[in-house]
C-alpha positions in Angstrom: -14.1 15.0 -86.0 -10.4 13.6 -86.4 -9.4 16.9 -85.2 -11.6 16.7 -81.8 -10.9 13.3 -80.6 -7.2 14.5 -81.0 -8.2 17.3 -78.8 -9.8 15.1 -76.3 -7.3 12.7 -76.0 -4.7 15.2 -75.8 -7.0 16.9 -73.0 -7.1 13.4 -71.0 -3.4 12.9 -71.5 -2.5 16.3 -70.0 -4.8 15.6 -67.1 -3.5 12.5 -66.1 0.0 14.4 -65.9 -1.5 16.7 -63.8 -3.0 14.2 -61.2 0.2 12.6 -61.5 2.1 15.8 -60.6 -0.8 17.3 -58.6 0.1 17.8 -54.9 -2.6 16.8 -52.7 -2.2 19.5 -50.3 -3.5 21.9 -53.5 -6.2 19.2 -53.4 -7.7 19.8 -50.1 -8.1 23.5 -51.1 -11.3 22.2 -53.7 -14.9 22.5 -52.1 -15.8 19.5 -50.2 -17.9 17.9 -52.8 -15.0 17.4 -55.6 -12.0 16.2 -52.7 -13.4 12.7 -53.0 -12.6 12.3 -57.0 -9.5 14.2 -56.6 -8.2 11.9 -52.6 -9.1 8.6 -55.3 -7.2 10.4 -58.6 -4.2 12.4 -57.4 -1.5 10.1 -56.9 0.3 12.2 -54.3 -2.8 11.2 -52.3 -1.3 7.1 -52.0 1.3 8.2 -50.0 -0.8 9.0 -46.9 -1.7 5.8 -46.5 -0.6 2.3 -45.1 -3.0 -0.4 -44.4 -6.0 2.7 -44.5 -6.4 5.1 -47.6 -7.3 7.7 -44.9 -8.4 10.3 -47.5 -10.6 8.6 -49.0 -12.1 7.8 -46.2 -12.3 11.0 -45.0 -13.7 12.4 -48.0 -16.2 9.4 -49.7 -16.9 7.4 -46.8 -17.5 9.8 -43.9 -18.7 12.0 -47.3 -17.4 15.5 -45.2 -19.5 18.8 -46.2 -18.0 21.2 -43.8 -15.4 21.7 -41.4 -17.4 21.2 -37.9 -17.5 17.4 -40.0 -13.5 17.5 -41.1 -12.9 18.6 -36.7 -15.1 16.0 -35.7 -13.3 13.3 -38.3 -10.3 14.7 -37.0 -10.9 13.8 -33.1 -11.5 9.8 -34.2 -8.3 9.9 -36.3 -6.6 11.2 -33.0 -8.4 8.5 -30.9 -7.4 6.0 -33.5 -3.9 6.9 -32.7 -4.5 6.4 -29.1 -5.6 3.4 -30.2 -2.3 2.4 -32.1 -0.4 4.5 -28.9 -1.8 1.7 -26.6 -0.6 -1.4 -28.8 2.8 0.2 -28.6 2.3 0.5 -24.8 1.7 -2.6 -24.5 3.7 -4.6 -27.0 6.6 -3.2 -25.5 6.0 -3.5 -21.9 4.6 -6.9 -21.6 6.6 -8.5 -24.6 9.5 -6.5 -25.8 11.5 -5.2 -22.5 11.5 -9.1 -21.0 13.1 -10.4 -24.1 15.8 -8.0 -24.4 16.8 -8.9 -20.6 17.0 -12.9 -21.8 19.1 -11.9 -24.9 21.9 -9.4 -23.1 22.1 -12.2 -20.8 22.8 -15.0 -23.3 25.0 -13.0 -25.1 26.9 -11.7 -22.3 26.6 -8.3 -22.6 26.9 -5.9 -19.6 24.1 -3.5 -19.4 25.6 -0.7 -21.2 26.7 -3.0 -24.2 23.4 -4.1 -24.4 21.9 -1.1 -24.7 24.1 0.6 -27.2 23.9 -3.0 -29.7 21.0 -4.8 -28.9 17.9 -2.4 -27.9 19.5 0.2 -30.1 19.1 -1.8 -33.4 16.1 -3.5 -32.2 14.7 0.3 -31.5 16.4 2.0 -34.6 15.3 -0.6 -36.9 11.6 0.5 -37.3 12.5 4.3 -37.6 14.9 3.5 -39.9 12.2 1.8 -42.2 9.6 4.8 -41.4 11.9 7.3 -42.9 11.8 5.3 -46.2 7.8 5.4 -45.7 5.9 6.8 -48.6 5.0 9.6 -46.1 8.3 10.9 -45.6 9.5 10.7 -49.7 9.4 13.7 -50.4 10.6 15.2 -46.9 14.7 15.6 -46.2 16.5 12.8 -44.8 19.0 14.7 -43.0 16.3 16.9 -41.9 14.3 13.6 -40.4 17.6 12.0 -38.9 18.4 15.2 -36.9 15.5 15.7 -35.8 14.9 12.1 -34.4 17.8 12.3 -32.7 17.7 15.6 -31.4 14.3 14.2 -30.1 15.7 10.7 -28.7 18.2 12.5 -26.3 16.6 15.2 -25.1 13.0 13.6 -25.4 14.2 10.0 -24.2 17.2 10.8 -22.2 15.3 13.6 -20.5 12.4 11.2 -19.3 15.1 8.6 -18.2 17.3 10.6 -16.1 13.7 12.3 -14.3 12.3 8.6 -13.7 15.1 7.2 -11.6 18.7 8.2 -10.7 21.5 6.5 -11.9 25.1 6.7 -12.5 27.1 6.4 -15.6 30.4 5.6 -16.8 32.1 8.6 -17.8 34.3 7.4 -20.2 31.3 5.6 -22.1 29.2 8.2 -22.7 32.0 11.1 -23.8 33.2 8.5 -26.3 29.8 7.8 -27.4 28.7 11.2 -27.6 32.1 12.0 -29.7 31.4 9.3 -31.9 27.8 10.3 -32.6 29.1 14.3 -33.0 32.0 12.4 -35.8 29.1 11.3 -37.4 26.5 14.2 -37.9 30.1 16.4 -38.7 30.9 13.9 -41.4 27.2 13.3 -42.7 26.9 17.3 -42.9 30.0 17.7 -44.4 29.2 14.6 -47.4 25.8 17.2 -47.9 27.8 20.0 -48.4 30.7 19.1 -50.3 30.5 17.0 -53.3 33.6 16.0 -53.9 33.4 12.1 -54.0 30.9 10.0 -55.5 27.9 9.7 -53.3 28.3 6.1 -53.0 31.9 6.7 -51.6 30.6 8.9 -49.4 27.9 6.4 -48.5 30.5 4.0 -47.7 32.7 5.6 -45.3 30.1 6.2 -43.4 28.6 3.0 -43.2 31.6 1.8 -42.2 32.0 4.1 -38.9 29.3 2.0 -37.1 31.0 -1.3 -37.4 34.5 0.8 -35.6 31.9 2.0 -33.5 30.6 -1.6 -32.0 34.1 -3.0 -32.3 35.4 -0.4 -29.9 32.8 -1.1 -27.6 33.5 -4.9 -27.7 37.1 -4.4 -27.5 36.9 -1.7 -24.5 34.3 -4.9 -22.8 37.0 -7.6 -23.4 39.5 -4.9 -21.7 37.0 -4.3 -18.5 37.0 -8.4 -17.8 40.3 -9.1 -18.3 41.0 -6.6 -15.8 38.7 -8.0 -13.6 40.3 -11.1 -14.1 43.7 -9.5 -13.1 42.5 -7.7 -10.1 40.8 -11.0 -9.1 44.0 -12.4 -9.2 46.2 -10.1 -8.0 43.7 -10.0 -5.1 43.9 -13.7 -4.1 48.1 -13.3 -4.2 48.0 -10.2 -2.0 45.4 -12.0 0.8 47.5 -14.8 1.1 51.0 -13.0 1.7 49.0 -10.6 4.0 51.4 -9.2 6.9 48.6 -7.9 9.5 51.6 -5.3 10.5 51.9 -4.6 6.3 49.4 -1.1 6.4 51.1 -0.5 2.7 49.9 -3.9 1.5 46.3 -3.3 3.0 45.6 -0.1 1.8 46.9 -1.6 -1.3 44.4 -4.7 -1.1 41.7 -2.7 -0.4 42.0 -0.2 -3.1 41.8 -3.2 -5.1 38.7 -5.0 -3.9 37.0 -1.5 -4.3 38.4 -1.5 -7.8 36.8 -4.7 -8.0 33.6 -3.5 -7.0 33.0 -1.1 -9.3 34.3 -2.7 -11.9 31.9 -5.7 -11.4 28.9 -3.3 -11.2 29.7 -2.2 -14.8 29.8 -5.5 -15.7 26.8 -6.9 -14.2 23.8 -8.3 -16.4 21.6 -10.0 -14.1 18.2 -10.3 -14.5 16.7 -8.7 -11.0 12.6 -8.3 -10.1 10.5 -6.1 -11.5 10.5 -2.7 -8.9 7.0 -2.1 -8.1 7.1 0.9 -5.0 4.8 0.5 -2.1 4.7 4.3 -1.8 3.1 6.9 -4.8 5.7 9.1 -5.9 4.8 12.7 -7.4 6.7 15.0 -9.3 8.4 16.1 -6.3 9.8 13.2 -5.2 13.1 12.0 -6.1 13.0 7.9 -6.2 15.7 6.6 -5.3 18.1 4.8 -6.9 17.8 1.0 -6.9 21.2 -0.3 -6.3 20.6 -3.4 -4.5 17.4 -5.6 -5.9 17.0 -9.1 -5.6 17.8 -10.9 -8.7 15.9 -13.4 -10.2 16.5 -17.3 -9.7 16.2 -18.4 -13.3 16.1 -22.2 -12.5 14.4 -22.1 -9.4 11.4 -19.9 -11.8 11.6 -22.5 -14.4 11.7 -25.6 -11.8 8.9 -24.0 -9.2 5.5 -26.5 -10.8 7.9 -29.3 -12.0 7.0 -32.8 -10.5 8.1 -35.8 -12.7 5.2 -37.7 -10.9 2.9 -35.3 -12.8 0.6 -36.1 -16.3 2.2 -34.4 -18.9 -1.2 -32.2 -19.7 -1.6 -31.4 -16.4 -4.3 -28.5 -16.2 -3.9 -28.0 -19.9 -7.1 -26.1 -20.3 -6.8 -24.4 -16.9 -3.6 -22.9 -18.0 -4.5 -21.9 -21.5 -7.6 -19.7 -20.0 -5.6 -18.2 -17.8 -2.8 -17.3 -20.0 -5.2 -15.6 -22.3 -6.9 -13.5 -20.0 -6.4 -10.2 -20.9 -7.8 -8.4 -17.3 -5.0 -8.9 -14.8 -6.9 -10.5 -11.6 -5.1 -8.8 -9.2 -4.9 -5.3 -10.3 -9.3 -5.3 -11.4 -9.4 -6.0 -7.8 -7.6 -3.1 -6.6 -7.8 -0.2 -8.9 -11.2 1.7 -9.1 -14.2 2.3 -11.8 -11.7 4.2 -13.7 -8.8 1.5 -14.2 -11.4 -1.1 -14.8 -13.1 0.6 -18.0 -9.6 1.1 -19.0 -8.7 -2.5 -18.6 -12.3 -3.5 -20.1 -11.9 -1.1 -23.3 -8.2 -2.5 -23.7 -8.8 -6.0 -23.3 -9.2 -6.8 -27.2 -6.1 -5.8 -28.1 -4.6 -7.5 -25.3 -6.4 -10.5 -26.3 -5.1 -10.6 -29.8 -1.4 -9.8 -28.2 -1.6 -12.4 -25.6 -2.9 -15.2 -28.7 -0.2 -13.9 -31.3 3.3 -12.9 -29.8 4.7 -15.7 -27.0 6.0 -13.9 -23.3 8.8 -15.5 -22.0 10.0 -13.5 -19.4 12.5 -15.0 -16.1 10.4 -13.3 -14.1 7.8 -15.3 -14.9 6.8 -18.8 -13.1 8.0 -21.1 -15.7 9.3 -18.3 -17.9 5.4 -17.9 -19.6 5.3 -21.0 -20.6 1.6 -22.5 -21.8 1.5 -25.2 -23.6 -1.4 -24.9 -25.3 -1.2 -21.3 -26.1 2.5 -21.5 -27.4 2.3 -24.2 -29.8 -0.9 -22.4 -31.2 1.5 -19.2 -31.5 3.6 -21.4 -33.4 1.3 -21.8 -36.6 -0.5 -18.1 -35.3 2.7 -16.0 -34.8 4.2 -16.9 -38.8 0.9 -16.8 -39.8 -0.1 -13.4 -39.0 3.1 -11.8 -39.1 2.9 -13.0 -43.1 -0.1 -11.9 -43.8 0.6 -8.6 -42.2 4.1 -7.9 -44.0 2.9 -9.3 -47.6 -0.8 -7.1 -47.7 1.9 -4.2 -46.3 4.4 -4.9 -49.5 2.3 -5.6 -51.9 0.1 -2.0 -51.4 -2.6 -2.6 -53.8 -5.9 -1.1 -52.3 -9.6 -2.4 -51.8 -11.5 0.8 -52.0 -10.4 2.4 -48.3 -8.1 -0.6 -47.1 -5.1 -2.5 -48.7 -6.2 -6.4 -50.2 -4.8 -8.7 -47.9 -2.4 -11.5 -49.3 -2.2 -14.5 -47.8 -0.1 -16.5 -50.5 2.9 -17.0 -48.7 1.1 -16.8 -45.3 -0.5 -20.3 -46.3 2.8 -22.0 -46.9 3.8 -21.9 -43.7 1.2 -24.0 -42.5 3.0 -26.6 -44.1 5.6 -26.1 -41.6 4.0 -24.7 -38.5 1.3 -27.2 -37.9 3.3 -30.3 -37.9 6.0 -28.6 -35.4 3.3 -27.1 -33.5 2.2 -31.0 -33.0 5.8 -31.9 -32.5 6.6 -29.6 -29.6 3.0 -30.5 -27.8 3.4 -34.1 -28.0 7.1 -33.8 -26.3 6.1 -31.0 -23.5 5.0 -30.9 -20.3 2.9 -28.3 -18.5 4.8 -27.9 -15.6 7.7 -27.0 -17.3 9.2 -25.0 -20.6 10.9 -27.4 -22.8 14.6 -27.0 -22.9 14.0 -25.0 -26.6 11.6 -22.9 -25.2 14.5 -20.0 -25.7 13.9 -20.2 -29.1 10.5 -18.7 -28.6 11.9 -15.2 -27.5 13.5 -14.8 -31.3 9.7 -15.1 -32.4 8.9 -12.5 -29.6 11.6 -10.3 -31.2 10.2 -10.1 -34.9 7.2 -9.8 -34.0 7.6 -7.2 -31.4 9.1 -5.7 -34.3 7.0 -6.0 -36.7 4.4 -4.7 -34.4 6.2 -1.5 -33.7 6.8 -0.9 -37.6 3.5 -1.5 -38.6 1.8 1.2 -35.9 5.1 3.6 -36.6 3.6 3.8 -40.1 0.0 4.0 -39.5 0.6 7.0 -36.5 3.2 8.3 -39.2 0.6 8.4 -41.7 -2.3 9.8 -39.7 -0.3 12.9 -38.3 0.6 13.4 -41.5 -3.2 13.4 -42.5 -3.7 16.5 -39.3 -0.7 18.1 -40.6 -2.3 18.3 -44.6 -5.9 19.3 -43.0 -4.6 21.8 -40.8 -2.3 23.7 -43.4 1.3 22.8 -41.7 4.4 22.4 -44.3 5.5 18.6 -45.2 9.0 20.2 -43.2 7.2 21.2 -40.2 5.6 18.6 -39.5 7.7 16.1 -40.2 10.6 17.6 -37.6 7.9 17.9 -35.0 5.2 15.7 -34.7 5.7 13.1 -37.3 9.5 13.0 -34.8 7.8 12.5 -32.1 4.8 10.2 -33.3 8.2 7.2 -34.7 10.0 7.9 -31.9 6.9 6.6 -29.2 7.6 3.8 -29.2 11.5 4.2 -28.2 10.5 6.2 -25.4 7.9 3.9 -24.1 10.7 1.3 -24.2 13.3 3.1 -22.5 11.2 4.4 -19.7 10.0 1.1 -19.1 14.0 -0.3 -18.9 14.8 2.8 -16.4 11.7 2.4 -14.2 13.1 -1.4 -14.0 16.6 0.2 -13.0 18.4 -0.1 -15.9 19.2 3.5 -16.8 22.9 2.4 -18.0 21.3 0.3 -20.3 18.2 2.9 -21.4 20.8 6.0 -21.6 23.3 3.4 -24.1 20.2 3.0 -25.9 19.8 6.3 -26.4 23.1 7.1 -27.9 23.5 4.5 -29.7 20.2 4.5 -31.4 21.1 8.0 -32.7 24.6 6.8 -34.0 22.9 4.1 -35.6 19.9 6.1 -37.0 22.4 8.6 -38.8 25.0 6.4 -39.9 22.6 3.8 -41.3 20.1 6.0 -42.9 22.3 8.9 -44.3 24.6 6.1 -45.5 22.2 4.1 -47.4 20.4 7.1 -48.7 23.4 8.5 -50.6 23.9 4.6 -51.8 20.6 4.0 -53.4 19.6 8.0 -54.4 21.0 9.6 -57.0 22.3 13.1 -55.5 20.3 15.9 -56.9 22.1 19.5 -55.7 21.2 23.2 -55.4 22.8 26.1 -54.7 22.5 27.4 -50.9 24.9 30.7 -50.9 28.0 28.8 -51.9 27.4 25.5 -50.7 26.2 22.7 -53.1 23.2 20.6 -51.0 21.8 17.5 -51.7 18.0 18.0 -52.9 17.0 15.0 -51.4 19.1 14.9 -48.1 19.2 18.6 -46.5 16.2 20.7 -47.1 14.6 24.3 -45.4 15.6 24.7 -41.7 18.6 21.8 -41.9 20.4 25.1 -40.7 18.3 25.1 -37.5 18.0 21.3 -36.9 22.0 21.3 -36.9 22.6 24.2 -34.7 19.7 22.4 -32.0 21.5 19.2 -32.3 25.2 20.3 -31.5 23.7 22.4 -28.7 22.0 19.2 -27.5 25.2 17.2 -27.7 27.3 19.7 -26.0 24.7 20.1 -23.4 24.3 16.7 -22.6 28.0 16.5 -22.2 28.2 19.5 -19.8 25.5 18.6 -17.5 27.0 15.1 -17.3 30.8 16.5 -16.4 29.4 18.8 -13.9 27.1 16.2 -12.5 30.1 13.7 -12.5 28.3 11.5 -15.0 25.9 10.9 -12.4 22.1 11.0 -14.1 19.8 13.0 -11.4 16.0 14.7 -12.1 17.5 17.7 -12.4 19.4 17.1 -15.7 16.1 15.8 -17.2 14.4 18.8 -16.4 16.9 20.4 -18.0 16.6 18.3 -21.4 13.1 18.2 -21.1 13.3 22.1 -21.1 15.6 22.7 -23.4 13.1 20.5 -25.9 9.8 21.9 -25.1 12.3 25.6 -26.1 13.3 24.0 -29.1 9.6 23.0 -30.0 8.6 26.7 -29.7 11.3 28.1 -31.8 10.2 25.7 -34.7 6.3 27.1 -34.3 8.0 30.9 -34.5 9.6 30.0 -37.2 6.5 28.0 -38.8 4.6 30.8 -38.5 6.8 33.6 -39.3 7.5 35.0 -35.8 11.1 34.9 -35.7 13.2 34.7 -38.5 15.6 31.1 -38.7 18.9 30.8 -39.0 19.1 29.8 -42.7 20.4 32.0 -45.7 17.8 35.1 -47.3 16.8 35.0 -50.5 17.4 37.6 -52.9 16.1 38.6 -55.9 18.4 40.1 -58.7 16.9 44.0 -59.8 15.9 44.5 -63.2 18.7 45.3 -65.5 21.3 43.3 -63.7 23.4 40.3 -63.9 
């Protein structure tokens, strides 16, 4: 008897190792009827999952039997990430691209500065955290970083350059793109060679990016002192003026058109949204926007302002109408197509509109509502507490994580009373002189927005990719790239629409320098560096995995292609060269699926297997 309970509890001991060790793609190869114990046991199972424990509702609540059931499960986890596609959409486009315009401005940054520090970060930031994701753990980081990279120029920069024309600065870009080629070189090279501890290594590359910004400040402190100069070597020049002088006035106007172009690269100012009068098709090149009329913060802020007025003027009136989430004008003049569209859409908007505050120069008083924003005040913390805490915390309710509220609740303590605060001292006819302040809430939660539907699209292609028998690697340097990387691209099409390709293309680079830098870096910090041998090369386990080989050849091919078409081009972005980078990513997405499926061999080393009776 002693004997057999032994037995049985060594039989449950070595079964719970197994789930533990159990990968749940060999999971999915069980019938139907036993994937529903193993998507709840098998602990690899947790890791495709965010706020939704998508197996297990796949498997015990939808209770699937067949595959015509797994398809058909398949199609709403597709329209669920529609779903989370259109919060992106947007989040970013109503919230996120008018916020970055008010910070560049206050922090006077020209447009390219702005886009290589401030929507770079604010872009990289969430992919940075989804690479850490559960989902990605046991995927490559180098693998990942490449490939989100490879994906943001070509992908992004592609989609920028065949929106709208624009021209660069030449010296910008081949410095950017050098620095972002220093740091894939060195990152590579720290995989390879083992020669330092990996928290050295870790180090030094961390501390490229901070040489990286200071350059870039340094190089704009450079540009407006020589505007300064120019300015005044202009003003001595038109006052000794000697109308028979032609040396001295082909001298003062090579200055002024020195000037010129040298206060275009300068220039931050907030100008109208572009909206064209004419369709455009694929066809047509638009134009570039050179000259737009820029918006008159004060007069914006100033237009409804009339001391004489009660301070709750049309209070309610203005908090109906800030919440509605079916624009007015365009219901009336889009068809029965548009309007479903807007009528299907209009409860996300809804929660949007009532959680994250606009403000937006563009805007007739900047966005303000009175109402609305001091309820975002106690909402806004609220929400964004309760979202991030259930998130950390990951302990699951059956299908869904338990939501915490703890600290959430706390903040009440703050919120409410400054919430009354601020609507005893405003006005409706005008933002308060704080209401600034309310675009650093915009910001975080934008944010947090974007991090939280990174994961859960993350997650779910991960799901397609188990169900449809792709590798882990596959799909995470293919679809899972392209599902983190949405919501960059929905940003950065947005800015160059707008007309600020300088700023979207900066972005662009400097969200890749930041993305490898930063996530290689802290990898090797907090990872303990587990090697292999590859040939002769020593490469960490957990950094560089099957087809790094290819990622790095696609990436320097990328770089020095970007870098031709822009010299030959004369640094001037036209449709052509996003053709070109759209091109030469749809041919890099089709080598990966040859290689996926056998069809071509890669470029990475053979195996060989030693013959019997040898060393």
């Amino acid at each position: 008897m002693v004997r057999q309970l032994e037995s049985n509890h060594d039989f449950a001991y070595q079964f719970e190792r197994f789930l533990d060790n159990a990968s749940c793609i060999t999971s999915m190869k069980l019938s139907y009827r036993n994937r529903c114990h193993m998507a709840r046991k098998v602990t690899d199972c947790k890791k495709f999952s965010n706020f939704f424990n998508y197996f297990e509702i796949m498997y015990c609540t939808f209770t699937i039997k067949h595959e015509f059931t797994e398809f058909c499960v398949m199609l709403l986890f597709a329209i669920i990430y529609g779903a989370f596609l259109c919060i992106l959409y947007m989040t970013i486009n109503e919230f996120y691209s008018p916020t970055l315009k008010i910070f560049a401005l206050k922090l006077r940054m020209n447009e390219y500065m702005a886009g290589v520090l401030l929507v770079a970060i604010s872009n990289s930031t969430p992919d940075l955290l989804v690479n850490f994701a559960s989902s990605r753990s046991t995927a490559p980081t180098m693998n990942a970083v490449m490939s989100k990279v490879l994906t943001i120029i070509l992908l992004s920069g592609g989609t920028i350059c065949f929106i709208r024309p624009f021209t660069m600065n030449g010296c910008h870009v081949v410095r950017d793109l050098l620095f972002l080629l220093l740091a894939i070189e060195l990152s590579r090279y720290f995989i390879i060679r083992t020669d330092f501890a990996s928290w050295i290594q870790g180090a030094i590359l961390l501390s490229i990016y901070p040489l990286y910004i200071a350059i870039n400040i340094i190089d704009l402190i450079l540009l407006r002192h020589t505007i300064r100069k120019l300015r005044s070597e202009i003003s001595i020049l038109s006052k000794g003026l000697n109308p028979v002088n032609h040396r001295l006035d082909e001298e003062l106007m090579k200055k002024i058109r020195l000037l010129n172009k040298l206060e275009e690269e300068d220039d931050i100012k907030v100008h109208e949204s572009y909206k064209s009068p004419w369709r455009t098709g694929l066809f047509i090149t638009p134009k570039a926007l050179y000259h737009r009329r820029k918006v008159d913060v004060n007069s914006n802020r100033n237009a409804l302002y009339n001391k004489a007025n009660p301070k709750n003027l049309f209070l309610f009136e203005e908090f109906l109408q800030s919440i509605n989430p079916i624009d007015k004008e365009k219901w009336e003049l889009n068809g029965t197509f548009w309007r479903a569209v807007y009528i299907l859409r209009s409860p996300i908007v809804l929660f949007l509109l009532m959680l994250i505050p606009k403000v937006s120069y563009e805007s007739i008083k900047h966005g303000w509502s009175k109402m609305l924003n001091c309820l975002q005040i106690v909402l806004n913390p609220f929400v964004a507490s309760v979202l991030v805490e259930t998130m950390v915390s990951g302990t699951f309710n059956n299908f869904h994580l338990q939501v915490r509220y703890s600290f959430a609740v706390s903040t009440l303590f703050i919120t409410i009373p400054l919430a009354l605060a601020i609507f005893y001292h405003s006005r409706t006819d005008i933002p308060p002189p704080y209401h600034i302040v309310f675009s650093v809430l915009t910001l975080f939660s934008v944010l947090i927005v974007v991090l939280i539907c990174s994961c859960e699209m993350e997650v779910l292609v991960s799901i397609i990719g188990v169900v449809f028998n792709l590798s882990s690697n596959f799909m995470t340097i293919t679809f899972s790239t392209i599902s983190a990387v949405l919501a960059d691209i929905l940003a950065y099409a947005h800015l160059a629409k707008q007309g600020y390709g300088k700023m979207a293309f900066g972005a662009v680079i400097g969200g890749g320098m930041f993305t490898v830098v930063v996530t290689i870096g802290v990898e090797m910090l907090i990872r303990s560096q587990k090697t292999w041998n590859i040939g002769y090369y020593q490469v960490g386990s957990n950094l560089m995995g099957e087809q790094g080989e290819n990622m790095y050849i696609f990436l320097i091919i990328t770089i020095v292609c970007t870098f031709w078409w822009s010299v030959t081009f004369n640094f001037s972005a036209r449709r052509s060269a996003g053709i070109f980078m759209l091109s030469l990513f749809v041919l890099y997405n089709v080598y990966m699926v040859c290689v996926e499926f056998e069809l071509i061999h890669d470029f990475g080393d053979d195996e060989f297997l030693p013959l019997e009776g040898t060393n």
